[in-house]
N, C-alpha and C positions, 0 to 999 in steps of 0.2 A: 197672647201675652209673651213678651221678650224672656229670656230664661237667662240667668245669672251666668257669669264668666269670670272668672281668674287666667288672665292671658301671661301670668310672670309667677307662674314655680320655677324656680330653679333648682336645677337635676347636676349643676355643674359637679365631678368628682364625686357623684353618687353614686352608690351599690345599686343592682337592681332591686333586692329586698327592700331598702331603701325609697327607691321612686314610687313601687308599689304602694308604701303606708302613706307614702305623702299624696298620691292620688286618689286610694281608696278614703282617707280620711279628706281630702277637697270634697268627692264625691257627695258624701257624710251630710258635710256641710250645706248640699245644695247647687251646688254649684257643674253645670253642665258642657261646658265649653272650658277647658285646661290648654295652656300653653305650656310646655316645656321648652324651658330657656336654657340658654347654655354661653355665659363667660368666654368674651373674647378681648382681647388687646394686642392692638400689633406692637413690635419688636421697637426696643427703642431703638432712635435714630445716632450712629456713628458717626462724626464727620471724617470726612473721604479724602484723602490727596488728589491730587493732579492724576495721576498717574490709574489711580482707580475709577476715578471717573470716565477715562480716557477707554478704560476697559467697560467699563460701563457693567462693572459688578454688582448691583441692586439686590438688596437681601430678601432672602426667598418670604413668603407673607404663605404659611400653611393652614389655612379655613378649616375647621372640622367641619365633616359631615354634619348633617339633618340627624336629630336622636328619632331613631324608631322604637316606637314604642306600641305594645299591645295589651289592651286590658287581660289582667288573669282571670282563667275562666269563671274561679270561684264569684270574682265580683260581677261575671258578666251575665250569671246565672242570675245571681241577685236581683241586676237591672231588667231582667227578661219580664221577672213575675212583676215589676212594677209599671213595668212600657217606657222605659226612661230609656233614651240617647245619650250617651257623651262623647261628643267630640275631642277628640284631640289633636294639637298642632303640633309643630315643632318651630323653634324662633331662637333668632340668636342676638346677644345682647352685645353691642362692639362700644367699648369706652374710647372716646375720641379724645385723645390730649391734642392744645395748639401747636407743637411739634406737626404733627398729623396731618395737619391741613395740605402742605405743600410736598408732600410725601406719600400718603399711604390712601388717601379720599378716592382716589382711581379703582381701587382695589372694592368701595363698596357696589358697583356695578356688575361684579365679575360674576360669574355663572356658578360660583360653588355659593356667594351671598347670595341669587337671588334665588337657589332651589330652597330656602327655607319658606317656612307660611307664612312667620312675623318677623320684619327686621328692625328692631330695636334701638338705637343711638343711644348714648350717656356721654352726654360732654361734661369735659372735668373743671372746666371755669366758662366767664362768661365769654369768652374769646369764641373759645369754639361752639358755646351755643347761637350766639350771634352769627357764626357762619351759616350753621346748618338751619336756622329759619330763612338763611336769605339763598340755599341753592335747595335743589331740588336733587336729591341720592335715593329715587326708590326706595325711604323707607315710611312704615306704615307709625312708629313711636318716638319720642324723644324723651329719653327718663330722667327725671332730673332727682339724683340721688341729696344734692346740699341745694338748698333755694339760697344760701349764703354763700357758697363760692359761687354758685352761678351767675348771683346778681337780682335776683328778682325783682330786688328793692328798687333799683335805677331805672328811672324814665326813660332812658333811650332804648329799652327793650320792650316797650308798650308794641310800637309799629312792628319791629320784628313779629312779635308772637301772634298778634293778631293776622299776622301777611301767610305765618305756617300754618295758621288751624284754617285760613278762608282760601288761599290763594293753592298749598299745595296740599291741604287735607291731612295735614298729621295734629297725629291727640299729642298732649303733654300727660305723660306718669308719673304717680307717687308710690312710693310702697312703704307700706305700713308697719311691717317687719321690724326695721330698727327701730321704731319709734317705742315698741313695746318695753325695751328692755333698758334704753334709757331716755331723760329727762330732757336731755339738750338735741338728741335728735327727734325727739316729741314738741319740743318748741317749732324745730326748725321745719318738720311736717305743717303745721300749722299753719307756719308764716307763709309757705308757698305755696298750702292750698289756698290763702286766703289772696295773695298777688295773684296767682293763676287765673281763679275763677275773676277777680276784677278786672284783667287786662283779657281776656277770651272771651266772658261772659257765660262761663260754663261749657261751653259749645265742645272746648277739643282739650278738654281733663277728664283723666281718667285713673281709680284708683286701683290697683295690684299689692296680691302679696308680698312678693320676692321674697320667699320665705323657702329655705331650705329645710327645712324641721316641720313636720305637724304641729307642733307646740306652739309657734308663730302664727298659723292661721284663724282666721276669723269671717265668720257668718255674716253675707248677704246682707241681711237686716241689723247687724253690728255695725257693717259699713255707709247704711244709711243714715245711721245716728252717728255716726264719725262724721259724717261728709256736714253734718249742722252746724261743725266746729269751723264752717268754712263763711259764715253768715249767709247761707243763702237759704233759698224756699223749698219744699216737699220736692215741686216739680224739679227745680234743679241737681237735688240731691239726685232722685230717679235717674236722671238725668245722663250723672256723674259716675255711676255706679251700674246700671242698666241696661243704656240703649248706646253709649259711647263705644261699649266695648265691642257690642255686635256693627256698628259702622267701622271700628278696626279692621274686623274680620271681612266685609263685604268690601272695603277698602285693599286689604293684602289679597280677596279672590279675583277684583280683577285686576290688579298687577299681575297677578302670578301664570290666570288662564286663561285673558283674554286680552285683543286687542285695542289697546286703549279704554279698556271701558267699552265697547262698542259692539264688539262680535264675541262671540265665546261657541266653539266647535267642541261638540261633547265627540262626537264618532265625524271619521273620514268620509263617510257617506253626507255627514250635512254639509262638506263642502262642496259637494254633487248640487243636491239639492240648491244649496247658494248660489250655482250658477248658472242653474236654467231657471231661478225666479228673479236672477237679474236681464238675465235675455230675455224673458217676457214680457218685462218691465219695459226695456227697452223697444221691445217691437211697439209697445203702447204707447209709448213714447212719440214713435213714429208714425205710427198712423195719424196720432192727432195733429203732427208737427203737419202733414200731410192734408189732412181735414182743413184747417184753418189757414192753410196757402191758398185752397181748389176755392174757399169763401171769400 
């Protein structure tokens, strides 16, 4: 059986004492697989004269680091006596405004964005959602913090959404965080769980905290009976909530440690290995090529 995840705390500007309670109290919760997120937005964009272009002065774009993070022993004693794992990642959340498009989208390929485990999108209207369904930037989420400035509601974003969750494998986020504390972002949750799952078919939604505060988090089986507000079935809820989030993670490991999906090299010795069992292959290869000429 799949084990429950939260791939969107966010640690942004927090103490350590801080990150501690928010993942021992995740932990609490049930919940085994933690993402730690971390707030990012590039620099607004200046227009330049002649003259600065000419110099080709580009404002520097500075990436935070991967947060490293280590369970404290007290909790890790804890987990010992019960045989429990918790994984932890590190992931970062980049807010894309349509500014951004023709400016800064270069910058999500670069070698400090892809050392993270999860990379995150938040486009801030439907402009730049509507881009990032339709290119391909190495990331594994797209979080849509307003289903109303995004657009959910308009028809021409059907084709999009379904081209991102089939074509390049990314889920759509919600988080449920704001919705607790008021009324209008608890509608607006709603309304884009319930466009989402109708234009996806459940397949590439998935729900998160974003919760900075323990206060704000919520139980596994809370989010199952939340996810019913979305009109769908048991098995979707499951779904939603479950098995989305571990196809994230099995999605960002092979970006991150393998070739296309295809090879993944644990030690330098298996690329030893890899190629005296393709030269064997090969000589087999041969021989039969060899066989069926001599017939």
């Amino acid at each position: 059986m799949t084990t429950f995840a939260d791939l969107n705390l966010n640690v942004t500007n927090l103490s350590d004492n801080l990150i501690d309670k928010l993942v021992e109290n995740a932990i609490k919760l049930g919940y085994n697989e933690l993402g730690l997120s971390v707030d990012f937005e590039f620099p607004a964009t200046v227009p330049r004269t002649k003259e600065q272009k000419k110099k080709d002065n580009k404002p520097q774009v500075i990436v935070p680091a991967p947060k490293s993070y280590k369970i404290p022993q007290k909790i890790a004693n804890r987990l010992d006596t019960f045989s429990r794992k918790i994984n932890i990642f590190s992931r970062i959340n980049i807010k894309i405004k349509p500014s951004d498009i023709n400016t800064y989208l270069h910058h999500l390929k670069s070698k400090e964005v892809l050392a993270f485990d999860i990379i995150a999108l938040e486009p801030l209207d439907s402009q730049a959602l509507l881009y990032l369904c339709n290119n391909n930037f190495n990331a594994d989420i797209i979080t849509i913090k307003s289903g109303i400035e995004c657009g959910l509601t308009d028809k021409h974003l059907i084709r999009p959404l379904n081209n991102a969750v089939n074509s390049l494998s990314l889920h759509f986020e919600l988080c449920y965080s704001p919705s607790i504390s008021s009324s209008t972002e608890r509608r607006d949750f709603i309304m884009a769980g319930r466009c989402l799952t109708f234009n996806t078919k459940s397949k590439g939604l998935l729900i998160s905290s974003g919760a900075s505060s323990s206060i704000n988090l919520r139980g596994p089986y809370e989010l199952l009976n939340l996810a019913k507000l979305f009109d769908i079935t048991d098995q979707d809820s499951h779904q939603i909530v479950r098995r989305n989030s571990h196809q994230v993670l099995a999605n960002s490991f092979c970006r991150k440690h393998t070739s296309s999906g295809m090879v993944y090299l644990n030690d330098s010795s298996d690329l030893i290995r890899l190629k005296t069992a393709l030269l064997i292959y090969r000589e087999k290869l041969n021989k039969e090529k060899v066989q069926f000429l001599v017939l």
